[in-house]
N, C-alpha and C positions, 0 to 999 in steps of 0.2 A: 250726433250719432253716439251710442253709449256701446264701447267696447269693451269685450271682457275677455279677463289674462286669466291662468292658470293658478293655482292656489292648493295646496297638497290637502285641505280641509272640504273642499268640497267635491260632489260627484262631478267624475267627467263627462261632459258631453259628448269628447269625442269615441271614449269608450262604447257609448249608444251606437253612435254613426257609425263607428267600422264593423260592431255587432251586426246591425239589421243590415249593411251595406252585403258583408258578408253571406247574409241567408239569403239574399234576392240574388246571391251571384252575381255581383256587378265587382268592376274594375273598380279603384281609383280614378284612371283614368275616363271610366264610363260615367260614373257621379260626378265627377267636373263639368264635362261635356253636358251632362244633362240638367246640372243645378245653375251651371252659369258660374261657376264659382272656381276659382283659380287653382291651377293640379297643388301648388304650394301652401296654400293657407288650409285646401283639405287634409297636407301633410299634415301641417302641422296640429290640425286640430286636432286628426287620430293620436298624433303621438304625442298631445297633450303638453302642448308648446303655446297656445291660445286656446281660449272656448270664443271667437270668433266676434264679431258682430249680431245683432239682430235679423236683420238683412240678407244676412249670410245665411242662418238658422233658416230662416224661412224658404228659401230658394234649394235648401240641403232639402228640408220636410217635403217639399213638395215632390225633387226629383226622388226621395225613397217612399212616395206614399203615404207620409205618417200627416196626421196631424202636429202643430206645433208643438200643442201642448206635450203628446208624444214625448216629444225631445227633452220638454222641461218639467215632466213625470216626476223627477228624482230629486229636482234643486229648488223644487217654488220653496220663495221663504227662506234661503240660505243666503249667506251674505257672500259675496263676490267680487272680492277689488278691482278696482283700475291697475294699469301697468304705473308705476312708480308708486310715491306717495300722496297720490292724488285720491281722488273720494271713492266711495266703494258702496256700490248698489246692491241694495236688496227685491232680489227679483221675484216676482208673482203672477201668476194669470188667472185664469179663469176664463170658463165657457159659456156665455148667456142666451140661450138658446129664445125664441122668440116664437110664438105662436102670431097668426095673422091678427094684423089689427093690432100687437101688444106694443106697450114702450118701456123699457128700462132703462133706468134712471141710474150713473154713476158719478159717484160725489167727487170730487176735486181733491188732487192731493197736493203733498206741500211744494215747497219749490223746490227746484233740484229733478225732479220727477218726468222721467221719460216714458211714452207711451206709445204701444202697435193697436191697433185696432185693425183684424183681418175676418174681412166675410167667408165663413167656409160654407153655408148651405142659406137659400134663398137669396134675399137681395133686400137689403136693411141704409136706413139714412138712422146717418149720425149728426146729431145736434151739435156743436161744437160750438160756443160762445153765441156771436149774430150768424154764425155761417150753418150750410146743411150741405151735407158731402151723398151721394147714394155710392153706396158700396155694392155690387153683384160678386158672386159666389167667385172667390180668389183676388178682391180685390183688395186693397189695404190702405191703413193711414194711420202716422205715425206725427207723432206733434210732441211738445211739451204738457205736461200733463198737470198745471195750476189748475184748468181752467173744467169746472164740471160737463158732462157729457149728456146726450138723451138716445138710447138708441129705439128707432121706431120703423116697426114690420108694418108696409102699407101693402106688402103683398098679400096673394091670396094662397101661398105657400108657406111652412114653417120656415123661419129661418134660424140661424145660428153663427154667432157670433167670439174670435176668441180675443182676451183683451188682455195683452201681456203690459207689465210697466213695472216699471227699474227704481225706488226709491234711492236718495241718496241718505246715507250713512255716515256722517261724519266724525 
């Protein structure tokens, strides 16, 4: 799991989350309850004491409606350390939206490299090494990211696909 601390150089995320929290009129308390995610670690993430887990992000987006990407609008591409002197992630996504019948193809990155793969629209299979996973619309997967990917729409619906992953930075 790739965790990330706070850093006075980058945007915060939780300044997002209490923003849109805000405009929907929800509690703290109501976004816990509804993202699954503990009243304390939302504390802190408003008030910019952690920018959370991955994990976290996702289960936040969903109970405010956003998409992930949403959330990570403002930092794709910015570097974001670990808690201590440990390594430090450079986080990116991207949206690959898939037309029926399509497949895209995503290359391998190096080691160190942490990966979400989340179906938001249709229902897509992801090639992964010898294995094939079918994603439907909210479902997700998360792996080390050496290893190259294929993602392929066998529906008869678009689909769309978001693919966040965390390089490491040494």
């Amino acid at each position: 799991m790739v965790f990330l601390y706070r850093e006075p150089s980058i945007v915060k995320i939780g300044h997002r989350i209490r923003k849109v929290r805000k405009q929907m009129g929800m509690t703290l308390q109501e976004l816990s309850r509804k993202a699954r995610v503990d009243l304390a670690t939302l504390s802190r993430l408003e008030n910019q004491r952690m920018t959370g887990t991955l994990e976290s992000h996702v289960k936040i987006a969903r109970a405010l409606r956003l998409g992930l990407g949403d959330l990570y609008q403002e930092f794709a591409g910015q570097r974001v350390p670990s808690c201590s002197k440990g390594p430090v992630y450079r986080l990116h996504h991207e949206c690959v939206p898939l037309a029926p019948g399509e497949e895209g193809e995503i290359q391998k990155t190096g080691r160190g490299t942490e990966r979400l793969v989340w179906c938001l629209e249709g229902e897509v299979r992801v090639k992964l090494g010898r294995g094939v996973y079918r994603l439907l619309k909210g479902n997700s997967l998360s792996f080390k990211g050496e290893r190259a990917l294929l993602f392929l729409n066998r529906g008869h619906i678009p689909a769309k696909v978001l693919h966040v992953w965390g390089i490491l930075s040494l």
